[in-house]
C-alpha positions in Angstrom: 30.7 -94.1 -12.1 33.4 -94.7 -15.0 31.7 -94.4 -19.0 33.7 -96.3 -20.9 35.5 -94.3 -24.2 34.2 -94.7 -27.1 35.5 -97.7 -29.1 37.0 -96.3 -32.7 35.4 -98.8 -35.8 38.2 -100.5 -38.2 37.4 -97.7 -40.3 38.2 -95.4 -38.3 42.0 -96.0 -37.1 45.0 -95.0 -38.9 47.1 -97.6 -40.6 49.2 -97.4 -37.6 46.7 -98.1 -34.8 45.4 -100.4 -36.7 48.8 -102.2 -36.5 48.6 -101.5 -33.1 45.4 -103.3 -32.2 46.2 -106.4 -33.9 49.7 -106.4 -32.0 47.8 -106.3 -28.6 45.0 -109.1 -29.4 47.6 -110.9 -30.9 49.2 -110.7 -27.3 46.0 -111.1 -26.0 45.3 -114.6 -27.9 48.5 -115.8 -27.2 48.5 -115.3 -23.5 44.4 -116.9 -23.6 46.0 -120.1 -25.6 49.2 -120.3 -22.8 46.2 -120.0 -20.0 43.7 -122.9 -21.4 46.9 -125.1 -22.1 47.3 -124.4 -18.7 43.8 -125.4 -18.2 44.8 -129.0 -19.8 47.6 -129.6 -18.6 46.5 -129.5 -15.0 43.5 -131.1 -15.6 40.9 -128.8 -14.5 39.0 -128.0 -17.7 35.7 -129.6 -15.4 36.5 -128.2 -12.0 37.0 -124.6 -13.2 34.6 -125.5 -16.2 33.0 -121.9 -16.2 36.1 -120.4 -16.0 37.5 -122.5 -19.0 34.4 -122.2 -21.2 34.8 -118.2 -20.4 38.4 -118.3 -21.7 37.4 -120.0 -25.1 34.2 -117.1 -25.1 37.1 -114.6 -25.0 39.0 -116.0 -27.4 36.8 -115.8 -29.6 35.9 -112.4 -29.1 39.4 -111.6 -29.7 39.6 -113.2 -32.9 36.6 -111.6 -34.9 38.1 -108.2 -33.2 41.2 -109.1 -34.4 39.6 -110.7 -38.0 37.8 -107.0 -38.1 41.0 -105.1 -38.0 43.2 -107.1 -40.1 40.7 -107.5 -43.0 41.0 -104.3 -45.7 38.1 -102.1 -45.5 35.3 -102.9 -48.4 35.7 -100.8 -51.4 32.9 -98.8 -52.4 30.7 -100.6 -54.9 31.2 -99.5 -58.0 29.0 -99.9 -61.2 31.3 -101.5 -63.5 30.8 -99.7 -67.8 30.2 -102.3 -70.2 29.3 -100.1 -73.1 26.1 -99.1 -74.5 24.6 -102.4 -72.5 23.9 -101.4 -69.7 
C-alpha cells in the first residue's frame, strides 16, 4: 500500500514552488470550469448530478489551496512603541 508524501504548508515552499503550485491549480481550475461548462452545455447537470456537484466540491478545494498559496505569509505580530505609554 502507497503512503501518500507529505504535503509542504504555504510556509514551507520556496518563492518558486510556490509559483509553481498556483500555476498547476490554476490549470487545474481552468480545466474544472471547461468540464462543468461541459456539464451545461449538454445538459446533464441532473443525470450526472453527483458527478457535477463533485466537480464544484473540487473546485472549491482548489481555490482555498490556491487562495492559501497566493496570499503572503502573516507577519509576525509585532508590539508596536508608542513611548512611555504603554
Amino acid at each position: 500500500m502507497n503512503t501518500p508524501a507529505a504535503v509542504a504548508t504555504p510556509a514551507e515552499l520556496s518563492a518558486a514552488d510556490q509559483q509553481r503550485v498556483i500555476d498547476e491549480l490554476d490549470r487545474l481550475l481552468a480545466d474544472i470550469a471547461h468540464l462543468l461548462q461541459r456539464f451545461e452545455d449538454y445538459g446533464l447537470q441532473a443525470q450526472l448530478k453527483d458527478d457535477y456537484l463533485a466537480l464544484h466540491e473540487l473546485q472549491a478545494k482548489a481555490l482555498l489551496q490556491r487562495q492559501a498559496h497566493a496570499l503572503p505569509a502573516a507577519p509576525a505580530q509585532q508590539k508596536l512603541s508608542i513611548g512611555p505609554y504603554q
